[in-house]
N, C-alpha and C positions, 0 to 999 in steps of 0.2 A: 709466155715467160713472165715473171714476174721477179719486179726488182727491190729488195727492200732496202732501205739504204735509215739508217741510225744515228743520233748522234746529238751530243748538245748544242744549246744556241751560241751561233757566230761560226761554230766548225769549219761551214761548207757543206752542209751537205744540200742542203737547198739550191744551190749553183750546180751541184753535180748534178742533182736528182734531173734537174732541168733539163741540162745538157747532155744526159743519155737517153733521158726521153727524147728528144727532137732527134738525136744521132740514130736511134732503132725506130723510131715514128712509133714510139707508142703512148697511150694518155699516161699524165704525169697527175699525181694527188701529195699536195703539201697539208699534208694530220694536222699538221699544229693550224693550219688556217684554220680550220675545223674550230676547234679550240678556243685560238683569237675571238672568232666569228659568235660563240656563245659569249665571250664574255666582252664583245663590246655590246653586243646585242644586252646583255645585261646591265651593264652602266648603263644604256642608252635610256634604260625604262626604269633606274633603280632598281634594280633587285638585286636584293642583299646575296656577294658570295656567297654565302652562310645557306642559303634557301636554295636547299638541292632540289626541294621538285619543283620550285619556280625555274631552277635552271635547267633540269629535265626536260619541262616542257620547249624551254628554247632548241635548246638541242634535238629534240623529236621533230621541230620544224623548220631546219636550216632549209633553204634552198640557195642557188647559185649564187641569187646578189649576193645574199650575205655575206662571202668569202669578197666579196668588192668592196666591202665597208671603207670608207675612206679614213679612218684613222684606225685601222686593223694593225700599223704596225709601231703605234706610240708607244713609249714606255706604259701608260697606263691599262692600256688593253694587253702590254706582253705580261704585266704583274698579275690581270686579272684573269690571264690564259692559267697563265702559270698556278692559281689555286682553282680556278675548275677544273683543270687538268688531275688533281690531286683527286678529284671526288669519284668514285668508282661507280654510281649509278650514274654519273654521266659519262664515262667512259663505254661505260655498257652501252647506253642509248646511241653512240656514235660509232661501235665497233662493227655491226653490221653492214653501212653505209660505206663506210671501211672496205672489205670484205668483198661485199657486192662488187666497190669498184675494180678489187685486183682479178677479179672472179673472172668477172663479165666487162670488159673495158668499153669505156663508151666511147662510141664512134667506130664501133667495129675494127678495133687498133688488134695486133695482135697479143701486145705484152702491155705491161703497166710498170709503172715505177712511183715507189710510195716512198716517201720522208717522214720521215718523225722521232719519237723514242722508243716504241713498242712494237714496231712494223715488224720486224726477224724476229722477237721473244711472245708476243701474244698475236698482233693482230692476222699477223701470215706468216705463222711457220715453217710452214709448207713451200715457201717462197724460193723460187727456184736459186736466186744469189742474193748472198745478205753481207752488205756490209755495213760497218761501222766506222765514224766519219769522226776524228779530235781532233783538239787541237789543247796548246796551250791556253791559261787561264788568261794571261796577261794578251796574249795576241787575239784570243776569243774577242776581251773585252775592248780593244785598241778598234779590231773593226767592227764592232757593233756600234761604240763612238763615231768614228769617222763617216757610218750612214748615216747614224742619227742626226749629225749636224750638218748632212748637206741639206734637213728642212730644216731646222734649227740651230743656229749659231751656238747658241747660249749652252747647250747639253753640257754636262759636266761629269770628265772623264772618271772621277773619283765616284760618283754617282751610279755612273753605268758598268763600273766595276763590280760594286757591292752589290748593286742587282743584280748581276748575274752570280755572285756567290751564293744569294738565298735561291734565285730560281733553279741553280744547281743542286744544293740542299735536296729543294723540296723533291726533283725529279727525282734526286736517287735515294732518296730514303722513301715517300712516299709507302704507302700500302700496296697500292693496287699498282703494278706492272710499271713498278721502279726503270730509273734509263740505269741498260747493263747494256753489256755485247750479249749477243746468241751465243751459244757456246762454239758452232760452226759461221760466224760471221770473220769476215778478213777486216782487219783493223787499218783504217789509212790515218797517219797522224798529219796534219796539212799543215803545221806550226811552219815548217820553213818551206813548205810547196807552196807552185805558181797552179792558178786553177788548171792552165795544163797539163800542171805535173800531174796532178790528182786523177786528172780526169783519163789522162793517160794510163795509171796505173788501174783505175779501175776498169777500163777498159780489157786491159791486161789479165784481171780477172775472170773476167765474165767469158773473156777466149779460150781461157784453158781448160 
């Protein structure tokens, strides 16, 4: 079984992906770590967003640490996900890795459960349940705030608004495998659900 689950930053679906992973015991993959993971790995050596086959190559050589980076989930590594994310030879470079994992799950699990933006429209269409995971703009951005500042006092909620307006932008306009719903994915809006509402209903789902 294979679960794909969609949606933009702050939604939920990262909390859900998690916890239906553990609830069915199968390996769980968060894409956008992926992602993160090239582009802190990129700040970390300078190289320019702009130099796709420098970021290619990052990409071609992620292994496990990398998704452990210790500032994997700063505003500056989520702006500089957010335009590798945009570059379609490194989406390439990463879709197979992708792929592999929903294919063949590691640890001999039976199902997989993948998060991201493309997981039900490109990377696994095939995917046995797809959903797609909103939320309002204003609560998106209230709880991306409220993590950010339990490392950082100072975060500033007008800040992390407008960030996520461009990071929005860019996912859904983008070229290459813009954030939409699958056209057969179930929409959960989480704006006034409790994670177990959500997770309840998604569950709900996947039963039927």
């Amino acid at each position: 079984m294979i679960i794909a689950i969609d949606g933009p930053a702050a939604a939920g679906k990262g909390t859900l992906a998690r916890r239906l992973a553990a609830h069915f015991d199968f390996a769980y993959l968060d894409s956008g770590a992926l992602y993160r993971a090239v582009g802190a790995k990129a700040l970390d050596q300078s190289i320019d967003l702009d130099d796709v086959a420098g970021l290619v190559v990052l990409a071609s050589g992620l292994i496990g640490e990398d998704m452990a980076h210790p500032h994997l989930r700063t505003p500056a590594v989520s702006e500089a996900a957010s335009r590798v994310a945009a570059l379609t030879p490194v989406r390439e470079a990463l879709k197979d890795f992708q792929r592999n994992f929903a294919d063949s799950p590691p640890g001999g699990k039976a199902g997989a459960v993948l998060d991201g933006r493309d997981i039900g429209t490109v990377i696994c269409p095939y995917a046995t349940f797809k959903l797609f995971i909103t939320a309002n703009r204003n609560v998106r951005a209230e709880r991306r705030w409220l993590e950010l500042r339990e490392k950082d006092p100072s975060v500033i909620y007008d800040r992390v608004f407008n960030d996520l307006v461009v990071r929005d932008r860019r996912d859904e306009t983008r070229q290459d495998s813009p954030l939409r719903p699958a056209d057969d994915a179930t929409l959960i809006d989480t704006s006034m659900l409790t994670a177990d509402q959500v997770f309840e209903q998604a569950l709900s789902v996947i039963a039927s």
